[in-house]
Backbone as CSV, one residue per row, in Angstrom:
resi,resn,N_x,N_y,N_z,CA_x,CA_y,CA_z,C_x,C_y,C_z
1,UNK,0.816,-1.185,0.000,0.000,0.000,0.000,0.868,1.260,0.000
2,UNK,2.104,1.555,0.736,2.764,2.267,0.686,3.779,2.520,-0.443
3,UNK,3.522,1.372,-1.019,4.513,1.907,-2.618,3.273,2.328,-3.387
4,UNK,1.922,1.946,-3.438,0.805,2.366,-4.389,0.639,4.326,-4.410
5,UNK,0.681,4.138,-2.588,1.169,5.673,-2.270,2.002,6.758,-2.605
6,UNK,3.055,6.142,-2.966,4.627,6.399,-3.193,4.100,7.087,-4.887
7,UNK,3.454,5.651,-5.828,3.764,6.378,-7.143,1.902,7.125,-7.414
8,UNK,1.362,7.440,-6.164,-0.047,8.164,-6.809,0.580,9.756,-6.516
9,UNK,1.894,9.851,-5.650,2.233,10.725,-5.103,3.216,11.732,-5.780
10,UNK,3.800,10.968,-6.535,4.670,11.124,-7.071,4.588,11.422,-9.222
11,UNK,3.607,10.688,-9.109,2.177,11.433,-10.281,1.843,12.351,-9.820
12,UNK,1.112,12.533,-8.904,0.929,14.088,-8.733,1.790,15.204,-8.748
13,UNK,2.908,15.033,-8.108,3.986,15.844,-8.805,4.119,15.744,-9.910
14,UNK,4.408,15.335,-10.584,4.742,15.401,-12.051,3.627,16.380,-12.684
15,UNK,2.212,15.966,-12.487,1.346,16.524,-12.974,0.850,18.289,-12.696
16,UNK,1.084,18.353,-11.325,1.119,19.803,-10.417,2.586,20.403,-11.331
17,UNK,3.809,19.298,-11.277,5.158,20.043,-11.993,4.111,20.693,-13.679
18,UNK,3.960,20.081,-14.006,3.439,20.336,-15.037,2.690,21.884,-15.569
19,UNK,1.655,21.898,-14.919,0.938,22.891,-14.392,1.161,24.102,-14.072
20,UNK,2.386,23.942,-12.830,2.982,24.986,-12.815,4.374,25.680,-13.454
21,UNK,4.832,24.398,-14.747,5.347,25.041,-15.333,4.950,25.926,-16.460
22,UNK,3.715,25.559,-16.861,3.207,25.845,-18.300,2.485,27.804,-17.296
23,UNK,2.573,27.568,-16.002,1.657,28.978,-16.073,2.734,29.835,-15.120
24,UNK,3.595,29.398,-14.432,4.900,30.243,-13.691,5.950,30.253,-14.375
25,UNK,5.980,29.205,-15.258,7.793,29.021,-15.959,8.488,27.960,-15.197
26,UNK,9.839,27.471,-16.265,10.303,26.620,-15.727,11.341,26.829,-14.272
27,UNK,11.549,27.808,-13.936,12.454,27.927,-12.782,11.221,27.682,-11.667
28,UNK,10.362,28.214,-11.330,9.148,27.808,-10.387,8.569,26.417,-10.255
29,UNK,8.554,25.824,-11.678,8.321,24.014,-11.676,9.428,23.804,-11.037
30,UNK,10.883,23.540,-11.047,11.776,23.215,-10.364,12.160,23.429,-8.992
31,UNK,12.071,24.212,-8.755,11.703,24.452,-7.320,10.394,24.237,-6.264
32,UNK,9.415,24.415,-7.283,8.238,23.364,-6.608,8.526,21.504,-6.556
33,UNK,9.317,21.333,-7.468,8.805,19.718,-7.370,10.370,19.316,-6.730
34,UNK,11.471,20.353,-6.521,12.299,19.854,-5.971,11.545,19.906,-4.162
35,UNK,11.152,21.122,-3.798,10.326,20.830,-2.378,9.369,19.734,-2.424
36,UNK,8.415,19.465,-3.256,7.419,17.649,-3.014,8.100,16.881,-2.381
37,UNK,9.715,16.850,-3.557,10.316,15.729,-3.136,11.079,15.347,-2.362
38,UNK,11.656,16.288,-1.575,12.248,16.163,-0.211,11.099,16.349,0.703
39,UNK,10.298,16.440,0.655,9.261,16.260,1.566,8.482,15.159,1.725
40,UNK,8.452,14.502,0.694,7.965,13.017,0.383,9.072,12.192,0.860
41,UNK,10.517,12.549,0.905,11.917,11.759,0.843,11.655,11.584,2.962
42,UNK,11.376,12.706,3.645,11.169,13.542,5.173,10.073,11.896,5.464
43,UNK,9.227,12.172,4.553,8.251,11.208,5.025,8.431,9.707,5.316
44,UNK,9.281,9.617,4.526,9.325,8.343,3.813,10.959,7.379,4.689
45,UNK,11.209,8.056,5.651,12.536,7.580,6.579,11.679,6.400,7.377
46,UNK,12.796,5.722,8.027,11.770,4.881,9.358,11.400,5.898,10.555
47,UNK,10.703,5.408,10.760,10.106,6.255,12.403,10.488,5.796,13.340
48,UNK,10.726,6.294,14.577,11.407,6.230,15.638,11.353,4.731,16.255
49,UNK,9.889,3.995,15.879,10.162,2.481,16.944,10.762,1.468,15.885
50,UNK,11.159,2.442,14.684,11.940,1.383,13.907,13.172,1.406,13.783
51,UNK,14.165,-0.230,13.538,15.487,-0.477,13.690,16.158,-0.937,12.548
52,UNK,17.154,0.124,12.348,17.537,-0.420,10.551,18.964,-0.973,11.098
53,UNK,19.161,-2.529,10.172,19.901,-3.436,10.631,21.629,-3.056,9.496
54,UNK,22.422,-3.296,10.197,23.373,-2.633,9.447,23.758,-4.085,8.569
55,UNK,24.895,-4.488,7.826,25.455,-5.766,6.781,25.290,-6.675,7.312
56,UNK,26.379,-6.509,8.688,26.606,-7.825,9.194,25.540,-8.211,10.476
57,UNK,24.345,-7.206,10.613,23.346,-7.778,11.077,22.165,-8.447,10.446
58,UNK,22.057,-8.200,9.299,21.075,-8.410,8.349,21.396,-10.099,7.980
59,UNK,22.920,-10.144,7.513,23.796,-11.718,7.001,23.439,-12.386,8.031
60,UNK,23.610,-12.000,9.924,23.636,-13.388,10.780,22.002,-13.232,10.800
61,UNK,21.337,-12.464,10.239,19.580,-12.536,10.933,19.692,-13.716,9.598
62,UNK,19.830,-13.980,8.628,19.520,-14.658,7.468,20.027,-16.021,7.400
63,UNK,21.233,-16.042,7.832,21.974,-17.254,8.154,21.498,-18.488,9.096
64,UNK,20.766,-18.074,9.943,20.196,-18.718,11.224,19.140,-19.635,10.160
């Protein structure tokens, strides 16, 4: 569900990029869809009760 999210979201940028390039110009599309996307990027980290496993924790979780 969260990747379905990812690309309805990410269409919409494109499409809003769109939009506002054809009626602000292209320096305003770029700077709008460069902010979406670090803001979508903000969103999209783990959240605090989550634990990201580094190489050689990931190899012995798999190995077992």
């Amino acid at each position: 569900m969260k990747q379905f999210n990812h690309k309805i979201f990410i269409a919409a940028v494109v499409v809003g990029g769109l939009f506002i390039g054809a009626v602000k110009g292209q320096g305003a599309r770029n700077s709008w869809v460069k902010k979406m996307k670090t803001r979508d990027e903000r969103k999209m980290k783990p959240g605090t009760n989550e634990v990201i496993l580094d190489d050689y924790e990931i190899a012995s979780f798999h190995n077992n």
